[in-house]
KEROZA-914813 format. One record per residue: residue number from 1; residue in one letter; x, y, z of N, C-alpha, C in turn. Coordinates in nm, 2 decimals, decimal comma, padded with zeros to 4 digits. Last residue first. Example, Ala and Ser with C-alpha at 12.3 -4.5 7.8 and 13.67 -1.06 7.14 Angstrom:
residues 2
+------+------+--------+--------+--------+--------+--------+--------+--------+--------+--------+
: resi : resn :    nxx :    nyy :    nzz :   caxx :   cayy :   cazz :    cxx :    cyy :    czz :
+------+------+--------+--------+--------+--------+--------+--------+--------+--------+--------+
:    2 :    s :  01,28 : -00,22 :  00,71 :  01,37 : -00,11 :  00,71 :  01,29 :  00,00 :  00,79 :
:    1 :    a :  01,32 : -00,57 :  00,78 :  01,23 : -00,45 :  00,78 :  01,32 : -00,33 :  00,78 :
+------+------+--------+--------+--------+--------+--------+--------+--------+--------+--------+
END
This chain:
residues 132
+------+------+--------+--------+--------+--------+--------+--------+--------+--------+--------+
: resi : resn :    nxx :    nyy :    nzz :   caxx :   cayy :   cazz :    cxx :    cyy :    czz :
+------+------+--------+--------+--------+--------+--------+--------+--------+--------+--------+
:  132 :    x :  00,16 :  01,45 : -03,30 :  00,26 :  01,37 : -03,37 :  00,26 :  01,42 : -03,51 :
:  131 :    x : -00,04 :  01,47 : -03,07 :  00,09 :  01,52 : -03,06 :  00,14 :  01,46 : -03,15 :
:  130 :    x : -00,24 :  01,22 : -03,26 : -00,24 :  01,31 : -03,14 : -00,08 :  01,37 : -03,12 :
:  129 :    x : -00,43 :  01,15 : -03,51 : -00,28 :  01,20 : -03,44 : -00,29 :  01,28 : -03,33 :
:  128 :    x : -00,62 :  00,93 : -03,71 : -00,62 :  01,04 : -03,61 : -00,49 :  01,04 : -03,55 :
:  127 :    x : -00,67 :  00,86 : -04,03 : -00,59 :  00,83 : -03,90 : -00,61 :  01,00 : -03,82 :
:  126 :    x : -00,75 :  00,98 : -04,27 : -00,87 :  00,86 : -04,19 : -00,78 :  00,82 : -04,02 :
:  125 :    x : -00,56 :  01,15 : -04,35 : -00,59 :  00,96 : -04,40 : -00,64 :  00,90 : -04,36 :
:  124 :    x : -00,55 :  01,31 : -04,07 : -00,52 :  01,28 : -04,18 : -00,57 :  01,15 : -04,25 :
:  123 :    x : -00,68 :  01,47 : -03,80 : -00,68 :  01,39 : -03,89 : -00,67 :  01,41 : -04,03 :
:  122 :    x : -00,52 :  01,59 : -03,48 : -00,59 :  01,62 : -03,62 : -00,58 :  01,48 : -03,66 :
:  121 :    x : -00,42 :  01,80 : -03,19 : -00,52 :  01,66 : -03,24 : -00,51 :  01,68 : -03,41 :
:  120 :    x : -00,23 :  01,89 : -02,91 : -00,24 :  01,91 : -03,08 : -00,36 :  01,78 : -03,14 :
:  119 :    x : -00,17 :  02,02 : -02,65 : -00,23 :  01,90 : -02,74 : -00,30 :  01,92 : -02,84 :
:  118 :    x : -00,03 :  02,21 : -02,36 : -00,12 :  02,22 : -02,51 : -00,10 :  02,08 : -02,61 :
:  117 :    x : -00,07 :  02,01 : -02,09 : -00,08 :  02,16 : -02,12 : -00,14 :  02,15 : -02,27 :
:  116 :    x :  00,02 :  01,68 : -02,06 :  00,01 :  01,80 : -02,02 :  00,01 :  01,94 : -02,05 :
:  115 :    x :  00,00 :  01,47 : -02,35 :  00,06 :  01,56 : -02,28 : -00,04 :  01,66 : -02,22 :
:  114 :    x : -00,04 :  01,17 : -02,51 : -00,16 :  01,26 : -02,47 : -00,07 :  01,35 : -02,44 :
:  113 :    x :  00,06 :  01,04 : -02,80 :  00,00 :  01,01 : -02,70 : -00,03 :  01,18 : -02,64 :
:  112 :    x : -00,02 :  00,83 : -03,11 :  00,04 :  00,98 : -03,07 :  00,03 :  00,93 : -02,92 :
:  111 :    x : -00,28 :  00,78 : -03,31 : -00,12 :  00,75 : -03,32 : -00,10 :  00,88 : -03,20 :
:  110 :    x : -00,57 :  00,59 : -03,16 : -00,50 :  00,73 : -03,21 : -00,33 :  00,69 : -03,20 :
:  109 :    x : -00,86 :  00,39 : -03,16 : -00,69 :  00,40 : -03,20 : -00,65 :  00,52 : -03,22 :
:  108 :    x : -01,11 :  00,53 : -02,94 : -01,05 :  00,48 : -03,08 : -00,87 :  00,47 : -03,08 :
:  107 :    x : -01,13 :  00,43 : -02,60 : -01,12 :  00,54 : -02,68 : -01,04 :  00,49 : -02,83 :
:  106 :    x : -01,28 :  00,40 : -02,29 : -01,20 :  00,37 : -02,43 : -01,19 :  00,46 : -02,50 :
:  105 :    x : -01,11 :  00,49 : -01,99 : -01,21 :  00,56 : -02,06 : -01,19 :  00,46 : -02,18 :
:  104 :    x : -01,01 :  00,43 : -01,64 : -00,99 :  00,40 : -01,77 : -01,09 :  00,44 : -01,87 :
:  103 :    x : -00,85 :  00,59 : -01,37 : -00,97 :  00,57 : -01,41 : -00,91 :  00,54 : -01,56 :
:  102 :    x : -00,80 :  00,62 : -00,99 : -00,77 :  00,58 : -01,16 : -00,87 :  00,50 : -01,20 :
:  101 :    x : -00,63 :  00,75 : -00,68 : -00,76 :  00,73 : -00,79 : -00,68 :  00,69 : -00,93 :
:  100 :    x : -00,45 :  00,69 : -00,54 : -00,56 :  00,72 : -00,45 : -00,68 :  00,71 : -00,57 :
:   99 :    x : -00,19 :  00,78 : -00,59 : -00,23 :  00,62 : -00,66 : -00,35 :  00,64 : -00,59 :
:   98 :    x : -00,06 :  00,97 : -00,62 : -00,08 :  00,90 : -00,48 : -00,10 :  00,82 : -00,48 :
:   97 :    x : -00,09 :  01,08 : -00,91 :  00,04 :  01,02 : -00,84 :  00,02 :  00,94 : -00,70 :
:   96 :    x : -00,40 :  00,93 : -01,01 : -00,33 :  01,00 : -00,95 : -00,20 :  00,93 : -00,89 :
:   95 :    x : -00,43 :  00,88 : -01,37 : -00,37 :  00,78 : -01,24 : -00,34 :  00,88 : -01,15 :
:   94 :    x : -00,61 :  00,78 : -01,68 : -00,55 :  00,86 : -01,60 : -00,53 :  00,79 : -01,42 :
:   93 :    x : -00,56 :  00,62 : -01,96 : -00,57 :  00,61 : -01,84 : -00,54 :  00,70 : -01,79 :
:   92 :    x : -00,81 :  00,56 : -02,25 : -00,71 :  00,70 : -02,17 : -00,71 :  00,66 : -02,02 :
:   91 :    x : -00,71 :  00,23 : -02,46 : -00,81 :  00,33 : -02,35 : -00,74 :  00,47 : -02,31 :
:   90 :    x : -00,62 :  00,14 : -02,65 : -00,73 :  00,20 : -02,72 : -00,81 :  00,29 : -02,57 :
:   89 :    x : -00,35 :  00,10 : -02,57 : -00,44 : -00,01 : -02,61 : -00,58 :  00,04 : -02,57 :
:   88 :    x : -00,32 :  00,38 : -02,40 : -00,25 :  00,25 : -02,39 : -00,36 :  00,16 : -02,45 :
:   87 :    x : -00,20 :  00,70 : -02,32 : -00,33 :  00,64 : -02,40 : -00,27 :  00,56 : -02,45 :
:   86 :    x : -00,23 :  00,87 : -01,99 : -00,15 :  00,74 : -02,11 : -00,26 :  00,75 : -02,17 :
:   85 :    x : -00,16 :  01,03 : -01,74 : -00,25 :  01,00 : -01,83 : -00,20 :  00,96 : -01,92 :
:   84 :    x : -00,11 :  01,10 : -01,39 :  00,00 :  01,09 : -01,49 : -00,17 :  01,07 : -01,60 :
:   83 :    x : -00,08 :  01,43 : -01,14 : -00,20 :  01,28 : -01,19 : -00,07 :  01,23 : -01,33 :
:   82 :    x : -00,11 :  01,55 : -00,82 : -00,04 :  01,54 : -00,95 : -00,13 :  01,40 : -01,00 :
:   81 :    x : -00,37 :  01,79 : -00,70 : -00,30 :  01,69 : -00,66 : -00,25 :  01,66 : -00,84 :
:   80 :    x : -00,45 :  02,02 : -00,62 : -00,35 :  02,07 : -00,68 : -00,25 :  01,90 : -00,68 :
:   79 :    x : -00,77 :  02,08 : -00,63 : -00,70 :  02,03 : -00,54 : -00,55 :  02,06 : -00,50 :
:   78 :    x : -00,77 :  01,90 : -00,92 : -00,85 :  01,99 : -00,85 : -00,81 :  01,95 : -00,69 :
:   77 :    x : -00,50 :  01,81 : -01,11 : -00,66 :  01,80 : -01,08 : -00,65 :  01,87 : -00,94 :
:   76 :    x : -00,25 :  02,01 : -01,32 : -00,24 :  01,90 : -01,17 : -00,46 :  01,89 : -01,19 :
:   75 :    x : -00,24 :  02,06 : -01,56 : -00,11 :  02,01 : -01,51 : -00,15 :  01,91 : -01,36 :
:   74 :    x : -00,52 :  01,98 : -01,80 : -00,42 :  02,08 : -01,73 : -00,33 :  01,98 : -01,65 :
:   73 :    x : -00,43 :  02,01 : -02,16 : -00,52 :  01,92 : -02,02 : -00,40 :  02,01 : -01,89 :
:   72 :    x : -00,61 :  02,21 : -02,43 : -00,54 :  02,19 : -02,27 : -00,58 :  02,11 : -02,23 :
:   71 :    x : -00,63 :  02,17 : -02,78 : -00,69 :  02,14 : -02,66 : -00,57 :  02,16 : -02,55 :
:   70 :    x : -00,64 :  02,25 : -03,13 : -00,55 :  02,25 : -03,03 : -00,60 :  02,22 : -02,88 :
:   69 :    x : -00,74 :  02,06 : -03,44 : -00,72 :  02,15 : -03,33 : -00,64 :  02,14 : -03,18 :
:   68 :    x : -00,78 :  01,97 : -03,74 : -00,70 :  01,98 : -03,64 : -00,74 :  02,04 : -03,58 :
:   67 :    x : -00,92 :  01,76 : -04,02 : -00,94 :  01,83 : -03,91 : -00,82 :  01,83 : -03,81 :
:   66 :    x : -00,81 :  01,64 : -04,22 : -00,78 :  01,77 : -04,27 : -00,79 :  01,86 : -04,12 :
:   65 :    x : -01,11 :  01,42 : -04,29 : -00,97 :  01,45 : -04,32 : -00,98 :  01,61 : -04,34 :
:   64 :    x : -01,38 :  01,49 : -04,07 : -01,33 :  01,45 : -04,19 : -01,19 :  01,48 : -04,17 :
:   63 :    x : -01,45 :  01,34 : -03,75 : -01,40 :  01,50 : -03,84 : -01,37 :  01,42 : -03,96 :
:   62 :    x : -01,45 :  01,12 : -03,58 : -01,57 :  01,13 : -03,65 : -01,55 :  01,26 : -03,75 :
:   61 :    x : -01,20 :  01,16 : -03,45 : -01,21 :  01,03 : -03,55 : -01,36 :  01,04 : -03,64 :
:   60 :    x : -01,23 :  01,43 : -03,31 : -01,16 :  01,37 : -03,42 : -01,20 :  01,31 : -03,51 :
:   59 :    x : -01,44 :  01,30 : -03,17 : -01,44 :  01,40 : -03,21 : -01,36 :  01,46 : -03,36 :
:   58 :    x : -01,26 :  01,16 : -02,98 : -01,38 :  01,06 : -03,04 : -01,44 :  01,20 : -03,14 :
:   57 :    x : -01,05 :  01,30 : -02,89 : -01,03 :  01,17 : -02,97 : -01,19 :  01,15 : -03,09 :
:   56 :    x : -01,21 :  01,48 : -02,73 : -01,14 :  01,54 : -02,81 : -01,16 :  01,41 : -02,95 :
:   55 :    x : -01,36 :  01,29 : -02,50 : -01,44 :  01,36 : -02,63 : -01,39 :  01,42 : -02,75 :
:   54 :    x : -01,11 :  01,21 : -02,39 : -01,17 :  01,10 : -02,47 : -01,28 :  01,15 : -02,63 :
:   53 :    x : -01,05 :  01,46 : -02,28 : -00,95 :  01,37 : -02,39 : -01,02 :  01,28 : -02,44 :
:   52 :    x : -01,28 :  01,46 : -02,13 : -01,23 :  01,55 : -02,22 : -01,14 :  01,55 : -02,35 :
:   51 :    x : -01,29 :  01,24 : -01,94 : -01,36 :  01,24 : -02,05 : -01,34 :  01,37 : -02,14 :
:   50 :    x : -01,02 :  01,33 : -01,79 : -01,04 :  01,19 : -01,89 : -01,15 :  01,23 : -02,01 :
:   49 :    x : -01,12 :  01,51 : -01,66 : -00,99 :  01,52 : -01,78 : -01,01 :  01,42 : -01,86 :
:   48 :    x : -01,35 :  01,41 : -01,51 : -01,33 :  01,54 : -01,65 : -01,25 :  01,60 : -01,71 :
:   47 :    x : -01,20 :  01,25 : -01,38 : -01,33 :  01,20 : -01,45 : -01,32 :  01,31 : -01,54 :
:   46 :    x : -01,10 :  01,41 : -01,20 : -01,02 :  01,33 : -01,29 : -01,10 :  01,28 : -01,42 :
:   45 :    x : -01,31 :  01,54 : -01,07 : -01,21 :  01,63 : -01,15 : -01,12 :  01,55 : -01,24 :
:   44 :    x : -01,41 :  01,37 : -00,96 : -01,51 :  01,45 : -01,03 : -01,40 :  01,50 : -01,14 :
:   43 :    x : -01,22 :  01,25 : -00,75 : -01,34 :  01,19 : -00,85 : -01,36 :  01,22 : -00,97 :
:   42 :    x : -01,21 :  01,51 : -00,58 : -01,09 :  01,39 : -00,71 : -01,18 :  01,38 : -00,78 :
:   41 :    x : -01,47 :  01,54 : -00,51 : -01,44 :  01,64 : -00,59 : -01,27 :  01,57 : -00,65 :
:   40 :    x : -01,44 :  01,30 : -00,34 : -01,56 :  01,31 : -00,42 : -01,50 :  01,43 : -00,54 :
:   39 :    x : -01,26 :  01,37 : -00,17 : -01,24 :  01,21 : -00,24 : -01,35 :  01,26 : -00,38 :
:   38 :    x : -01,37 :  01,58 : -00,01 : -01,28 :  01,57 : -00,09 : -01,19 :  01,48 : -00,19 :
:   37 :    x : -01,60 :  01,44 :  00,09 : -01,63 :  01,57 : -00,01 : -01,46 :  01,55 : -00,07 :
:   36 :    x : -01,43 :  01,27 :  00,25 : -01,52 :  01,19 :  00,12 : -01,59 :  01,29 :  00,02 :
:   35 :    x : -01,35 :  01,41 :  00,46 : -01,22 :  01,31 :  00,34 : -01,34 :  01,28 :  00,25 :
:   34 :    x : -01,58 :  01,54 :  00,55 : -01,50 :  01,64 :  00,48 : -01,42 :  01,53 :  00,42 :
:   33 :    x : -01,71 :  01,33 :  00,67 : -01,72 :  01,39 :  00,55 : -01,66 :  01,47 :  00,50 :
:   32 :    x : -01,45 :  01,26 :  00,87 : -01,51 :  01,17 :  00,78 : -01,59 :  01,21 :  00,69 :
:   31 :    x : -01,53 :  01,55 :  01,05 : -01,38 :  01,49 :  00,95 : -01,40 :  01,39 :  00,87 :
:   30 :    x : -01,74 :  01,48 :  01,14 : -01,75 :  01,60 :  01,06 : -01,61 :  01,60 :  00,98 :
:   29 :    x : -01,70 :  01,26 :  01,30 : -01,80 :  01,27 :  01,18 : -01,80 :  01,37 :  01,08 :
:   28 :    x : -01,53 :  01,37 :  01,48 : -01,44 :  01,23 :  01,36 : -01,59 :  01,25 :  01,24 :
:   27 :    x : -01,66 :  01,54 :  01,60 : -01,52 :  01,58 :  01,53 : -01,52 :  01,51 :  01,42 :
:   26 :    x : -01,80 :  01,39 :  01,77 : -01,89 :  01,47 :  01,63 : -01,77 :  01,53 :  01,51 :
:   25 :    x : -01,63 :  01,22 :  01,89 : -01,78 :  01,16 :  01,81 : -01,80 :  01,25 :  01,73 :
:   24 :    x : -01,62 :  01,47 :  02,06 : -01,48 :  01,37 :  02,04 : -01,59 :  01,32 :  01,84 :
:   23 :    x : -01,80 :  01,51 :  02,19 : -01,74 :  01,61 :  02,12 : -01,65 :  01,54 :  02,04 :
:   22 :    x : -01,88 :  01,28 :  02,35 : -01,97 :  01,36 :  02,25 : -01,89 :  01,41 :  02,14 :
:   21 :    x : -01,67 :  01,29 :  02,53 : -01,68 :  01,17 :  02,43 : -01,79 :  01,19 :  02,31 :
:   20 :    x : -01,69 :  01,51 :  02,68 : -01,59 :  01,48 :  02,56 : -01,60 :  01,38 :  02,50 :
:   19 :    x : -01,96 :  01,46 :  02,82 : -01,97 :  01,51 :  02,74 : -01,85 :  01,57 :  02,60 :
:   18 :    x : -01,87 :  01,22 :  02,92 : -01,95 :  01,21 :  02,83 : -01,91 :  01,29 :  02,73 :
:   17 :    x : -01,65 :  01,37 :  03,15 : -01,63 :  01,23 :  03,03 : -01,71 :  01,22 :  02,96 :
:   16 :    x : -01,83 :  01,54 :  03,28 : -01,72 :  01,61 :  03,18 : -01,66 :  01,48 :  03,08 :
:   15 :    x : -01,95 :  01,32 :  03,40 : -02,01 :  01,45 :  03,27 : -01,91 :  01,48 :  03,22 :
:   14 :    x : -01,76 :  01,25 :  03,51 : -01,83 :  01,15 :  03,49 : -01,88 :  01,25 :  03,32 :
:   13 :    x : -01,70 :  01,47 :  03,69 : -01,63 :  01,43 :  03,63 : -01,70 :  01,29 :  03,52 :
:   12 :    x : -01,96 :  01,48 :  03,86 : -01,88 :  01,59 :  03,77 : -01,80 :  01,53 :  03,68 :
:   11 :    x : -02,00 :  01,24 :  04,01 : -02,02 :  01,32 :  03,88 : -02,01 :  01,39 :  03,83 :
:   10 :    x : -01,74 :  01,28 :  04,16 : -01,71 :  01,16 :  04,05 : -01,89 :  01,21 :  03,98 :
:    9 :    x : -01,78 :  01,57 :  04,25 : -01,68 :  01,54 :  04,24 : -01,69 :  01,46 :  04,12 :
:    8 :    x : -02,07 :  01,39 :  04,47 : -02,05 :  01,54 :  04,33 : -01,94 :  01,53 :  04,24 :
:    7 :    x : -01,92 :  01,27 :  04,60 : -01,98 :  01,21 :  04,53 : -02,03 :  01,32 :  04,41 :
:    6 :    x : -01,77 :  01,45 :  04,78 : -01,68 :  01,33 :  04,68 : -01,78 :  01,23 :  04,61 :
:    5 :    x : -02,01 :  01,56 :  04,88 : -01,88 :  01,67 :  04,82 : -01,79 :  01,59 :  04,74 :
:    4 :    x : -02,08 :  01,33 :  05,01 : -02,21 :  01,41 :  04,93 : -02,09 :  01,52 :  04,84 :
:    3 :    x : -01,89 :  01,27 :  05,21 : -01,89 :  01,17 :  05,11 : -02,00 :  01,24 :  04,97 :
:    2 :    x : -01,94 :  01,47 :  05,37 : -01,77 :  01,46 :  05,30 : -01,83 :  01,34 :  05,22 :
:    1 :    x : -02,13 :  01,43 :  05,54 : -02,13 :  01,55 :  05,45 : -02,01 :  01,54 :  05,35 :
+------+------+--------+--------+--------+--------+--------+--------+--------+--------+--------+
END
């Protein structure tokens, strides 16, 4: 009778090992999508600073002389993560500070470079200016 009460016992326990190894398994699945929804929404959000600035540029350079306007890029991407953006040998690089994302766009010759918050665009003499 004593071996039927220590044989219950190791399955019991047996189950209760599965059934955390279940739970365990669904955790890391349901955390593995949640890093890649939130890899995904970076992505998305850097991608539409860039192409923003790029549309501004390419927008420009096709305005006649004379054209100016004023555009925001904002300060941090979606999330609240920090990002830097250059405009280096005709491309817009944007770069998260984590280094986790970056992305290059082309983009015509413009004098000037890009800044956080308000950004000035126009064209003169067929040249386009950015902050300058």
């Amino acid at each position: 009778m004593t071996i039927k009460k220590g044989q219950s016992a190791i399955e019991f326990f047996i189950l209760i090992g599965v059934v955390l190894f279940f739970f365990v398994v669904f955790l890391f699945a349901i955390e593995s999508h949640g890093a890649d929804k939130a890899r995904e929404r970076l992505n998305l959000a850097g991608r539409d600073i860039a192409l923003s600035v790029q549309d501004e540029i390419i927008f420009a350079s096709e305005s006649s002389d004379g054209y100016m306007r004023e555009f925001d890029v904002p300060d941090k991407m979606d999330g609240g993560v920090g990002y830097d953006i250059n405009l280096i040998d005709g491309y817009v690089y944007l770069k998260s500070t984590d280094e986790k994302y970056a992305l290059a766009l082309p983009v015509l010759n413009v004098t000037g470079n890009i800044n956080k918050g308000k950004n000035t665009i126009r064209k003169l003499n067929g040249i386009v200016y950015l902050n300058s």
